[in-house]
C-alpha positions as CSV (number, residue, x, y, z in Angstrom):
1,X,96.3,92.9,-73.5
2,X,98.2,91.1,-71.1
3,X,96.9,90.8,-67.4
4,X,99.0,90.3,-63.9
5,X,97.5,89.5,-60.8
6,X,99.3,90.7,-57.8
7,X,97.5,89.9,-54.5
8,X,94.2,89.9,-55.5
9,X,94.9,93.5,-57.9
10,X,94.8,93.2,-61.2
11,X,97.1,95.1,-63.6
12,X,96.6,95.5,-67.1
13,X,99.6,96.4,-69.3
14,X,98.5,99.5,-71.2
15,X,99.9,100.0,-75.0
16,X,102.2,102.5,-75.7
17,X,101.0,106.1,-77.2
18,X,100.7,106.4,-80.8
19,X,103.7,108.2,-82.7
20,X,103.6,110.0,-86.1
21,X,105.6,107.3,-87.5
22,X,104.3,104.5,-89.8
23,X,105.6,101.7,-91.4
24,X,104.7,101.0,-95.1
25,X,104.5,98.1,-97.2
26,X,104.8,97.9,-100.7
27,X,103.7,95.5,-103.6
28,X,107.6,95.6,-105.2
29,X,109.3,98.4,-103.2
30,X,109.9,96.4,-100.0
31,X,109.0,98.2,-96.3
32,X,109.6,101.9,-95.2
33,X,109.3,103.3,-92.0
34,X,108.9,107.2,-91.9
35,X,106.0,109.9,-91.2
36,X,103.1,110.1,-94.0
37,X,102.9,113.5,-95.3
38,X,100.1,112.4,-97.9
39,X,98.3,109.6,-99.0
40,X,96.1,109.4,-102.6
41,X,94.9,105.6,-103.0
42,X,98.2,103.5,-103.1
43,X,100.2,106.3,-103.3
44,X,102.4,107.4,-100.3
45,X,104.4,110.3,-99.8
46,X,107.0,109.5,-96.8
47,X,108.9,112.1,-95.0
48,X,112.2,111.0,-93.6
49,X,112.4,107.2,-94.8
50,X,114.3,104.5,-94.1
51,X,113.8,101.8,-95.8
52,X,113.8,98.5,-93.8
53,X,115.8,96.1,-95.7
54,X,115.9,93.4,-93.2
55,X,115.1,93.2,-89.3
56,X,115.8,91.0,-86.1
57,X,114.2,90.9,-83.2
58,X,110.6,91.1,-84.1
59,X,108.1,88.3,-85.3
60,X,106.4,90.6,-87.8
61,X,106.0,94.2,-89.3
62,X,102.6,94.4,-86.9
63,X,105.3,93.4,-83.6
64,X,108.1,95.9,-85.4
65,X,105.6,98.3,-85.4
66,X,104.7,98.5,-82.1
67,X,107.7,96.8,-79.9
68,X,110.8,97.7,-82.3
69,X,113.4,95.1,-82.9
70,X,115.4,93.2,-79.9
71,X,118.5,92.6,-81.9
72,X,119.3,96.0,-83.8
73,X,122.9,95.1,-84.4
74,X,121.6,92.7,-87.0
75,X,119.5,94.9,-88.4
76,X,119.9,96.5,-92.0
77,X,118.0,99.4,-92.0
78,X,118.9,101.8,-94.6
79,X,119.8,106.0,-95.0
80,X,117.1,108.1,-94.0
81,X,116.0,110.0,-97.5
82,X,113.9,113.7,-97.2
83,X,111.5,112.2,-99.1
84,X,110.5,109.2,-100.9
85,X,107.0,108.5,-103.1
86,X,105.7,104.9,-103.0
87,X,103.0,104.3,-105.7
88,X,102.0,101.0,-104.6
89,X,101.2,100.5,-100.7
90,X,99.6,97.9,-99.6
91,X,99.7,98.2,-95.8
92,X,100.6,101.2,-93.6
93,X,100.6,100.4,-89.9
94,X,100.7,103.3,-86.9
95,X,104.1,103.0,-85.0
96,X,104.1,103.5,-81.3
97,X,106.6,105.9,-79.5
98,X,108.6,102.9,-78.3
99,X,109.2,101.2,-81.8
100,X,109.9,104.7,-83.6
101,X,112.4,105.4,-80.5
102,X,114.2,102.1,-81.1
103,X,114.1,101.9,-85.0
104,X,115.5,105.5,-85.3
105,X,118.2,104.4,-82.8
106,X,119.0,101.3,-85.3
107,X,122.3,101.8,-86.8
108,X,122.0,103.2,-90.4
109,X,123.6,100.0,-93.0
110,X,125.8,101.4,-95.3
111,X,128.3,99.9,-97.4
């Protein structure tokens, strides 16, 4: 965490509060972001998912996942689906408020 010292008191930046969001990654399916209704070894049941076909704006899924993108208009993030199973995560990562705020405000990519 990242400290400021302002005459003589120091201020610690605190991390933002957990949300019910997660990003997963996949061996072959490519990343989802979405809330997971149930897990059973690599296999994920996602409610509401978008799949996150290519972001901007954040060094990394661990930096997406907790600071959201800087540059959503070059974003490609897709549809939101009901439901979506993914039979081979490999890595699902909590989302804080801010990033689930900012990817859900991404503009969907459609063609």
């Amino acid at each position: 965490m990242e400290k400021l010292i302002i005459n003589g008191k120091t201020f610690v930046e605190q991390p933002s509060k957990v949300s019910e969001y997660s990003i997963v990654r996949t061996f072959s399916a490519g990343v989802h972001f979405g809330i997971v209704e149930k897990r059973n070894d690599r296999e994920v049941v996602l409610k509401d998912a978008i799949r996150i076909w290519y972001w901007d704006g954040a060094a990394s899924l661990s930096q997406l996942s907790q600071d959201g993108v800087t540059k959503p208009q070059n974003c490609k993030f897709s549809i939101a689906v009901p439901s979506i199973i993914l039979t081979e995560a490999i890595e699902i990562i909590a989302c804080s408020e801010k990033a689930a705020k900012c990817i859900l405000e991404v503009p969907t990519w459609k063609v």
